[in-house]
C-alpha positions in Angstrom: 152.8 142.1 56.6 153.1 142.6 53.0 156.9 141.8 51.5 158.3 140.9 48.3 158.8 137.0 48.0 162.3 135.5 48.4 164.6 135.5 45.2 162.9 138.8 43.5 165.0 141.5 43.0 164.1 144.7 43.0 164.9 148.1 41.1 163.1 150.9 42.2 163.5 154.8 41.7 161.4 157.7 41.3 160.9 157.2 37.7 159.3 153.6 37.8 161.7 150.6 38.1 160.9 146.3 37.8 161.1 143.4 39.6 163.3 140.6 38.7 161.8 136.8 40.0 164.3 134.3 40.0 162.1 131.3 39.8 160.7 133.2 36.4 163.7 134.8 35.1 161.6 137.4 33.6 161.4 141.6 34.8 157.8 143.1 35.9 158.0 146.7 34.8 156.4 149.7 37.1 155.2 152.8 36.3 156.5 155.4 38.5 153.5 155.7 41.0 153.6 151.5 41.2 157.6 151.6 41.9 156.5 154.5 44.9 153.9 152.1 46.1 156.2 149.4 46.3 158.7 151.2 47.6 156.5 152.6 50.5 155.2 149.2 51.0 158.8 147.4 51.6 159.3 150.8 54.6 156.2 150.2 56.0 154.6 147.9 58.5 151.3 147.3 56.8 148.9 148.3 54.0 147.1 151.1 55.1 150.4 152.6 56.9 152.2 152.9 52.9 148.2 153.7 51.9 148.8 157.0 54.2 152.4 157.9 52.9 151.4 157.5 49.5 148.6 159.8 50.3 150.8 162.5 51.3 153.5 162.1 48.8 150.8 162.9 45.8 148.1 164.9 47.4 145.4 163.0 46.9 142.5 161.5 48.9 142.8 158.7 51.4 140.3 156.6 49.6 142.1 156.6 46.1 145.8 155.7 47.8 144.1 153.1 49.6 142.8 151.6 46.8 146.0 152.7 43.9 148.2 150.8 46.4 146.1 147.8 46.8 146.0 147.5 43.2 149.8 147.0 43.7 149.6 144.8 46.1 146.8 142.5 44.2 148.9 142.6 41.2 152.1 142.0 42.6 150.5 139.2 44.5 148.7 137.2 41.6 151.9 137.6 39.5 153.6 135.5 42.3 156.3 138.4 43.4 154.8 139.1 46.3 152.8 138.3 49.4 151.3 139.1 53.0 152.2 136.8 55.7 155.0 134.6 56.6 157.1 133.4 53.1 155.6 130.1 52.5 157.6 126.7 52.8 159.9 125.8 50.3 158.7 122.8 48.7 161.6 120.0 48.2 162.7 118.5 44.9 161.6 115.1 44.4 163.8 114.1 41.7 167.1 114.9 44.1 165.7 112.5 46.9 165.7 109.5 44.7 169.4 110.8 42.7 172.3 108.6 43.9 176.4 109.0 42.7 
Protein backbone atom coordinates (compact mmCIF):
# COMPACT_ATOMS: atom_id res chain seq x y z
CA UNK A 1 0.00 0.00 0.00
CA UNK A 2 1.28 3.23 -1.06
CA UNK A 3 1.60 6.13 1.95
CA UNK A 4 3.48 9.07 2.51
CA UNK A 5 6.69 8.38 4.72
CA UNK A 6 6.67 9.34 8.53
CA UNK A 7 7.55 12.98 9.42
CA UNK A 8 6.22 14.55 5.84
CA UNK A 9 3.64 16.89 6.02
CA UNK A 10 1.33 17.44 3.71
CA UNK A 11 -0.77 20.47 2.18
CA UNK A 12 -3.04 19.57 -0.31
CA UNK A 13 -6.04 21.38 -2.13
CA UNK A 14 -7.53 21.60 -5.32
CA UNK A 15 -5.26 24.08 -6.63
CA UNK A 16 -1.89 22.13 -6.12
CA UNK A 17 -0.30 22.07 -2.62
CA UNK A 18 3.61 20.59 -1.19
CA UNK A 19 5.01 18.32 0.89
CA UNK A 20 6.99 19.23 3.79
CA UNK A 21 9.98 16.26 4.82
CA UNK A 22 11.22 16.72 8.10
CA UNK A 23 14.35 14.82 7.73
CA UNK A 24 15.02 17.52 4.64
CA UNK A 25 13.45 20.51 5.85
CA UNK A 26 12.68 21.56 2.43
CA UNK A 27 8.75 21.76 0.51
CA UNK A 28 8.05 19.52 -2.76
CA UNK A 29 5.65 21.64 -4.71
CA UNK A 30 2.56 19.98 -6.76
CA UNK A 31 0.71 21.00 -9.53
CA UNK A 32 -2.85 20.71 -9.05
CA UNK A 33 -3.39 17.24 -10.93
CA UNK A 34 -0.11 15.83 -8.72
CA UNK A 35 -1.76 17.32 -5.23
CA UNK A 36 -5.34 15.21 -6.65
CA UNK A 37 -3.17 12.21 -7.27
CA UNK A 38 -1.74 12.37 -4.01
CA UNK A 39 -4.64 13.11 -2.39
CA UNK A 40 -6.57 10.11 -4.02
CA UNK A 41 -3.68 7.96 -3.27
CA UNK A 42 -3.58 8.65 0.77
CA UNK A 43 -8.01 7.62 0.47
CA UNK A 44 -7.29 4.72 -1.42
CA UNK A 45 -6.18 1.23 -0.77
CA UNK A 46 -3.81 0.74 -3.69
CA UNK A 47 -2.54 2.16 -6.98
CA UNK A 48 -4.81 1.28 -9.49
CA UNK A 49 -7.97 1.88 -6.95
CA UNK A 50 -6.71 6.11 -6.93
CA UNK A 51 -5.63 5.22 -10.84
CA UNK A 52 -9.69 4.71 -11.27
CA UNK A 53 -10.85 7.75 -9.24
CA UNK A 54 -8.49 9.94 -10.85
CA UNK A 55 -9.94 8.66 -14.04
CA UNK A 56 -13.27 9.68 -13.26
CA UNK A 57 -12.53 13.02 -11.65
CA UNK A 58 -10.88 14.32 -15.17
CA UNK A 59 -12.51 12.29 -17.87
CA UNK A 60 -9.83 10.80 -19.23
CA UNK A 61 -8.76 7.22 -20.29
CA UNK A 62 -7.88 4.46 -17.90
CA UNK A 63 -4.48 4.01 -19.43
CA UNK A 64 -3.29 7.72 -19.05
CA UNK A 65 -4.50 7.96 -15.14
CA UNK A 66 -2.78 4.83 -14.59
CA UNK A 67 0.22 5.94 -15.74
CA UNK A 68 -0.20 10.30 -14.67
CA UNK A 69 -0.52 8.74 -11.18
CA UNK A 70 2.28 6.41 -11.23
CA UNK A 71 4.38 9.19 -12.32
CA UNK A 72 3.41 10.48 -8.82
CA UNK A 73 4.09 7.79 -7.12
CA UNK A 74 7.70 7.24 -8.86
CA UNK A 75 8.48 10.72 -8.11
CA UNK A 76 7.37 10.96 -4.81
CA UNK A 77 9.13 7.74 -4.10
CA UNK A 78 12.71 8.59 -5.55
CA UNK A 79 12.53 11.98 -3.71
CA UNK A 80 12.26 9.90 -0.45
CA UNK A 81 8.62 11.26 0.59
CA UNK A 82 7.04 8.41 -0.04
CA UNK A 83 6.75 4.64 -0.30
CA UNK A 84 4.75 1.23 -0.79
CA UNK A 85 4.90 -1.20 1.89
CA UNK A 86 5.38 -1.25 5.53
CA UNK A 87 7.52 2.25 6.78
CA UNK A 88 10.95 0.94 6.92
CA UNK A 89 12.98 0.64 10.36
CA UNK A 90 14.30 3.51 11.88
CA UNK A 91 17.86 3.28 11.89
CA UNK A 92 19.55 4.23 15.51
CA UNK A 93 22.07 6.96 16.08
CA UNK A 94 25.37 5.79 16.73
CA UNK A 95 26.92 8.68 18.14
CA UNK A 96 24.02 8.66 21.19
CA UNK A 97 24.99 4.94 22.10
CA UNK A 98 28.57 5.80 22.87
CA UNK A 99 27.45 9.66 24.65
CA UNK A 100 27.65 9.43 28.48
CA UNK A 101 26.80 12.58 31.23
Amino acid sequence: MWRLRERTHPVLTDEGGAILSERTGRWSYLTPTAAAAVMLLVASTSEEEAADRFAERYGIPAGQSAADVHTVVETLTAQGLAHDGPEPARQSCRWWKGWRS
